[in-house]
N, C-alpha and C positions, 0 to 999 in steps of 0.2 A: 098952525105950527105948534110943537109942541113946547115946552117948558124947557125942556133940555136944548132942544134948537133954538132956545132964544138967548139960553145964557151959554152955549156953546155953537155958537154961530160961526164963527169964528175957524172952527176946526174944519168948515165944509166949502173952505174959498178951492176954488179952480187951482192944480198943480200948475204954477208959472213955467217952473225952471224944472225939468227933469233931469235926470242923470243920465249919460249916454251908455248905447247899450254896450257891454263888455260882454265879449264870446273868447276863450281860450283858441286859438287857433294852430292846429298841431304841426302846419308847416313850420311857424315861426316859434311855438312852445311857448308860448306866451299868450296871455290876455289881450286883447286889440278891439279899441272902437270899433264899432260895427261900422265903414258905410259904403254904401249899394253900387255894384258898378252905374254906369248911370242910366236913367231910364226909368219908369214908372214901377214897375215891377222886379217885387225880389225873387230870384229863383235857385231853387234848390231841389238837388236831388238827394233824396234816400237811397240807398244802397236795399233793395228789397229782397224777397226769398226766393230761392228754390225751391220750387214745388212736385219734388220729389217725394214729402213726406210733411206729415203732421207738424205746426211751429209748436214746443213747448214755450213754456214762459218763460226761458232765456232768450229763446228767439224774437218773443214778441217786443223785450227790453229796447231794441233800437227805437221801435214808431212810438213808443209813449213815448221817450224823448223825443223824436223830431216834430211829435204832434204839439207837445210844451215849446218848442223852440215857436214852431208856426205860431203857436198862440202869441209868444213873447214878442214877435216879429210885430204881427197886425195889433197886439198892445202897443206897440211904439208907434204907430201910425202907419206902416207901409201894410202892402199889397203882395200877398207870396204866390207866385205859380210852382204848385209841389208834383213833385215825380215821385212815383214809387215802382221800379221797374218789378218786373216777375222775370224771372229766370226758367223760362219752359226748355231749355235747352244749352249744351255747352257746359256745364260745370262739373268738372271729371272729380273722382274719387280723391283726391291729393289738388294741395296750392299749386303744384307743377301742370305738368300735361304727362301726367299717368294716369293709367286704369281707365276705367268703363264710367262713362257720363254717367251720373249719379241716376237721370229718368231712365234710361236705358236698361239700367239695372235692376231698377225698382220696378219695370216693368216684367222683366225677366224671372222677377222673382215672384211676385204675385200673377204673373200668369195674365198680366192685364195689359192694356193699349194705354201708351203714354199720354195719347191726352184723354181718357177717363182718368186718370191721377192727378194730373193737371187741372181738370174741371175739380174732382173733389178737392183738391189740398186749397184750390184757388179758393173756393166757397169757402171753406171752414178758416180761411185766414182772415178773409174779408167779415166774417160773423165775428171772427174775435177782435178785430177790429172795432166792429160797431158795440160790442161789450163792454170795449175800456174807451168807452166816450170818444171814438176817432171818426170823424165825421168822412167817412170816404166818397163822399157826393162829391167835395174840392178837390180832390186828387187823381191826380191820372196816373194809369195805371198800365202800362205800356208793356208788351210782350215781348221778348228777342226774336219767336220764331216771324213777329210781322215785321219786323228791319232787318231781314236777312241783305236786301239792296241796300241798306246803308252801310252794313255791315262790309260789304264785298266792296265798296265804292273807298271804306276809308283804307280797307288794304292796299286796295289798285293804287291811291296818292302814297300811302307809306313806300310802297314799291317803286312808284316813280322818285319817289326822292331817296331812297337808296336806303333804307332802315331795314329791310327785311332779307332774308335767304329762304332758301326752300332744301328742305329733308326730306326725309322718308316717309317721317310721318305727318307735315303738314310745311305749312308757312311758318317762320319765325322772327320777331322782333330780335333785332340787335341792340342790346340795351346797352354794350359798349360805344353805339354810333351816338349815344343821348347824355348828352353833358349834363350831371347834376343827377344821374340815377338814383334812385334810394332817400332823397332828398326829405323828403316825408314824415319825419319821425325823426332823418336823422339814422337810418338804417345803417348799419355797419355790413356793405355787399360781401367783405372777406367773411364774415360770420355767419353769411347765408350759406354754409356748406353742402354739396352734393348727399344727400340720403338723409337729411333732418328733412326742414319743412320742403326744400326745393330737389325734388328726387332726380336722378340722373338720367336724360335722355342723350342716347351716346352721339351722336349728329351735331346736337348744338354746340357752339362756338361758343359762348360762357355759360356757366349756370345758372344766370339770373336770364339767360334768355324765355322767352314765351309762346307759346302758340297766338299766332289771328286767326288762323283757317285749319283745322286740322283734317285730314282727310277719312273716307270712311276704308274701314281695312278690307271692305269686301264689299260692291255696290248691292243692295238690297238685304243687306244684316240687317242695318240700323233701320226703327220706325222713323227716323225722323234725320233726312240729309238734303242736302241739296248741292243743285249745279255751282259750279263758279268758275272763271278763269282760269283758275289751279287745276282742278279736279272734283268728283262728286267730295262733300264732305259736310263739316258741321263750323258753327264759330266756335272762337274760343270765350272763355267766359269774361273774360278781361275787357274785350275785344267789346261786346255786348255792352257795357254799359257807357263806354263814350261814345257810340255810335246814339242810341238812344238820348244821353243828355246830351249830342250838338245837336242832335235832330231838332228835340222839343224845344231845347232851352236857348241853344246857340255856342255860338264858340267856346266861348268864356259866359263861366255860369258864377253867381255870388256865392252859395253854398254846398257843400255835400257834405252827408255823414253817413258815418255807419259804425258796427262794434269796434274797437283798438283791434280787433283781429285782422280787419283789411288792410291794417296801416303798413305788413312791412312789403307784402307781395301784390295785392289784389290792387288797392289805391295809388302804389307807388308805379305801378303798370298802365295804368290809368294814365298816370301824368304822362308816362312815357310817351304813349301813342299819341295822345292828342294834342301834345304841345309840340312834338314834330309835326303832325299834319300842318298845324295852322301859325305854330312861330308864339302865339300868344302863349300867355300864364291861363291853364284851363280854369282853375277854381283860385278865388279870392279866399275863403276863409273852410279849412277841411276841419269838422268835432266831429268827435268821438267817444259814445259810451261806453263807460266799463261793462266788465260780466258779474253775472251774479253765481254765485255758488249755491249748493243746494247741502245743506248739512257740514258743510267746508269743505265738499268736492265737487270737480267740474262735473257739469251737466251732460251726460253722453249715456246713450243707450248702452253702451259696452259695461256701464257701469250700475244700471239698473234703476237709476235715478233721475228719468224722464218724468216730469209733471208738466200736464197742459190748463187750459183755461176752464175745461171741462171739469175736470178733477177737481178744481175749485169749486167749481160749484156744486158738485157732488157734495163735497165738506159742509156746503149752506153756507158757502161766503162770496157776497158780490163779487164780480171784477174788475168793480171802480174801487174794491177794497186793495187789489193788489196795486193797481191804480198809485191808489191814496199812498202804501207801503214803499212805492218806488219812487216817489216822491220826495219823504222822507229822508232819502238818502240823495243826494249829489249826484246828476249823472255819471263822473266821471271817476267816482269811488267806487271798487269794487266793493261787494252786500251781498251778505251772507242770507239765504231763505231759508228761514224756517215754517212750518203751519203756527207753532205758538207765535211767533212775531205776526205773521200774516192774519190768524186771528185777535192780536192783539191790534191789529190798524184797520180789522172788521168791525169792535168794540168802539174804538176812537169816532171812527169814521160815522158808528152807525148815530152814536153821542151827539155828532157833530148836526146829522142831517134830522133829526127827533129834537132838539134844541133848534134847528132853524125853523121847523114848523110848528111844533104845539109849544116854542115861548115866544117866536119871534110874531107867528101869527100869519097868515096867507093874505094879499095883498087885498084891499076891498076890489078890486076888480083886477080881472084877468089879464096879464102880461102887464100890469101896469107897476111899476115900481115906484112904491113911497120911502119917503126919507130922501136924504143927499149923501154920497161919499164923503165920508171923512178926512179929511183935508191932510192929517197926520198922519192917519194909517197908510192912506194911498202913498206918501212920500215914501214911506217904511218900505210897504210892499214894493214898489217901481221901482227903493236901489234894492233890494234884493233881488227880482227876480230880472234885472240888469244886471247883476253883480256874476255871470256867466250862467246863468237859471240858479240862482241859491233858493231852489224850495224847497227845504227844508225849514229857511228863516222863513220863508212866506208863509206856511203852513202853521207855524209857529203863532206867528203875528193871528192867524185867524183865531186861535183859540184864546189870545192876548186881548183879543176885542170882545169877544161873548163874556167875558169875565170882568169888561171894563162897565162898570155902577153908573157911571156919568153920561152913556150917551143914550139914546133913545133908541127900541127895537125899531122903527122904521130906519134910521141913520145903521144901525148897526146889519137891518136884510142887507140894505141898497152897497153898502158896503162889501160885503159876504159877495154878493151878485157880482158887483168891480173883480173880485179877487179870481173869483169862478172863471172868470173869460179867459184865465191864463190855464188853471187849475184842471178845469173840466172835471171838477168833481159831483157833478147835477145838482148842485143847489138852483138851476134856474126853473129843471122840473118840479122844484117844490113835493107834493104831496103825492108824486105820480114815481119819484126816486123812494121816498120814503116805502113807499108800500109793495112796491118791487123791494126791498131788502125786508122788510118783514116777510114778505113770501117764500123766500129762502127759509126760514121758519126758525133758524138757528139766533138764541136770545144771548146778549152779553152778560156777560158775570152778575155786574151793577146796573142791570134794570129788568133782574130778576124780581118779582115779588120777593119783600121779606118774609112769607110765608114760608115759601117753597125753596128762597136762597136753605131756610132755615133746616129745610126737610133734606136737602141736596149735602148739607153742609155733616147731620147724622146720616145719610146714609153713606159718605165716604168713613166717617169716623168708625160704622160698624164694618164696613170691606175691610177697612184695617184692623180691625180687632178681630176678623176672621167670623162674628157677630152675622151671617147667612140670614136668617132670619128674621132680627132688624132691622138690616141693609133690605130685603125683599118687603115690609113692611111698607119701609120708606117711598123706596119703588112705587109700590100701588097709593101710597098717599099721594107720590110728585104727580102722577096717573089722574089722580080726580082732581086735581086742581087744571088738567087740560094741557100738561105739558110730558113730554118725555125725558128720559135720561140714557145716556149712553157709553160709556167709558171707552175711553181713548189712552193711550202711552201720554198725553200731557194733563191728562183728571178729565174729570165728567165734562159732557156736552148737553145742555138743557136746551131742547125743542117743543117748540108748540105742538101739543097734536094735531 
């Protein structure tokens, strides 16, 4: 034992009494104790993609939150059964029931068969997944087009108990026959007006109504329809995912989340259907992540400002760095991205993991952890990251402890390792994270050699003095010391060769 564990003993007693978990919960708009309908098991669904096209890193914003919640969840002691549906079908161009199913289209256009688009976008979600530390072994990952019988079975009950009509263009929920519509947020229905988000289909009986079944306009156009009591056709996308979450989960599930974008049409439909089918309350507690911006405009290819997880790494910045940067901020605050912020939490980040291995030291034996949690910190951590996930303050607290003189590097890993389980920022891979982010090759500011900081530091001096050939000088010095330089709209970029 060492010296510091002897006269800080004290600091590493067992948390007796924890803080109960607090989740924001957007039915109620408010914070609420967390606890479980009853039964071993917490379950929660994710709201997942359509894989009609590539997820940028707005899209991927919902699962590192829900992956942090899971974590927070089995930190507190329970047991989570997670859904992450895939949307291979059904989700038309508009929050209504207009236009052309989003695969259908994007098949149309690339000249491809919808499930070759489905296999690729499915792979490359799943990979970037596995990039931002989300361990998709635990998660199931459930299709619409394999519940199309579940799909067809929960219309036939809405039908029998009298929630639905039939038009032209398909089956239709009656959201007037559903006491408490819009409930979700708190929706203002009169402000849902015909041609904003909810566009006008001339048949439905109000405008908040929805498609279950929508039919095909011509049998053998579409690549992807099917039989049902109605007529050949497709589901709707609403439709799909309470079908799916009573399938796996059950009637009433304890969580769902997704962007605040589902909250006034997608979620609040959701309730509709399945609290008519079964009479219960579907979900106990609905969160919600904000969006992120990208330069202080929304994210949308109309706009030219799609970045993915690739493109990151193109720059030479992990994707536990974007990780680490989303972190930072509060799920439910809207965050602004920048590359300099993003490289600024690839710097922190990289500080962070270079500091756990060459001062903290790799354990004398493998997977074995030495030291004990510190008794103080963990209180710190456990009411922030109870306090509705506050990592920001978590994150905080870690670099609060490397900088604390009094406790000893084994107490201050074993620590670090406690905080990671919630985190998943790979401190547990030790020397095996480290060296993946050095192979990116891209070096921080401040742990550049003084050398070459110094060489980097004239050859900006001479680009601005218009100085060409002491600036190229410089160049070939940064060169033999074994590094490169690059210039970017935010200042130079210094890489290993």
């Amino acid at each position: 034992m060492s010296l510091f564990s002897n006269i800080f003993g004290t600091r590493k007693k067992k948390v007796e009494e924890k803080t109960p978990l607090m989740l924001f919960n957007t039915l109620s708009g408010d914070k609420e104790v967390f606890v479980p309908l009853p039964g071993k098991m917490v379950r929660m669904y994710n709201c997942g993609p359509t894989v009609y096209d590539y997820q940028h890193i707005g899209n991927l914003v919902p699962y590192v939150f829900a992956d942090t919640l899971r974590r927070t969840l089995e930190y507190n002691g329970y047991s989570v059964k997670q859904i992450i549906n895939i949307t291979d079908v059904g989700h038309l161009t508009s929050d209504a029931d207009e236009g052309e199913d989003k695969l259908e289209k994007s098949a149309k256009k690339e000249g491809r068969k919808v499930t070759e688009i489905i296999k690729d976008v499915s792979k490359a979600f799943f990979n970037d997944l596995k990039k931002l530390d989300i361990d998709i072994t635990r998660i199931e990952f459930p299709r619409a087009t394999k519940h199309i019988e579940a799909q067809t079975r929960l219309v036939q009950t809405l039908e029998e108990k009298g929630y639905t009509y039939k038009i032209k263009d398909g089956i239709y929920f009656d959201t007037s026959k559903f006491e408490g519509y819009g409930k979700l947020g708190n929706i203002d229905i009169e402000g849902l007006k015909e041609g904003a988000r909810v566009e006008k289909v001339v048949e439905k009986k109000n405008s908040t109504d929805f498609a279950l079944w929508k039919f095909s306009p011509k049998v053998g156009v579409r690549q992807q329809e099917w039989k049902s009591p109605w007529g050949v056709g497709f589901p709707g996308w609403h439709l799909e995912c309470s079908a799916m979450a009573m399938t796996l989960l059950g009637n009433q599930i304890d969580i769902h989340t997704g962007g605040i974008d589902h909250i006034p049409i997608h979620h609040n439909n959701e309730i509709a259907q399945s609290e008519s089918v079964t009479g219960k309350q579907f979900v106990k507690y609905w969160l919600h992540s904000a969006f992120i911006t990208i330069e202080g405009k929304k994210i949308a290819k109309s706009v030219g400002n799609t970045i993915y997880l690739r493109n990151v790494e193109d720059k030479g910045i992990s994707p536990i760095a974007f990780r680490y940067w989303l972190l930072t901020s509060h799920y439910r605050s809207n965050t602004n991205f920048t590359w300099e912020a993003l490289e600024g939490a690839g710097s922190a980040l990289f500080r962070l993991h270079k500091h756990f291995v060459e001062k903290l030291g790799l354990p004398a034996q493998a997977g074995k952890v030495n030291g004990a949690v510190l008794v103080e910190y963990q209180k710190k951590f456990h009411e922030a990251v109870n306090d509705d996930l506050d990592t920001p303050k978590a994150i905080a607290l870690i670099w609060e402890l490397i900088k604390d003189k009094e406790i000893s590097k084994e107490d201050v890993r074993a620590t670090i390792l406690e905080f990671d389980k919630v985190l998943g920022l790979g401190f547990s891979e030790g020397n095996r994270k480290l060296k993946k982010m050095l192979a990116l090759k891209v070096v921080p500011h401040d742990d550049l050699p003084k050398e070459v900081q110094k060489l980097v530091d004239e050859r900006s001096k001479a680009r601005k003095e218009k100085d060409w050939k002491k600036a190229d000088e410089a160049r070939t010095a940064i060169q033999s010391k074994g590094y490169t330089v690059e210039d970017t709209p935010r200042g130079p970029k210094v890489s290993k060769s």
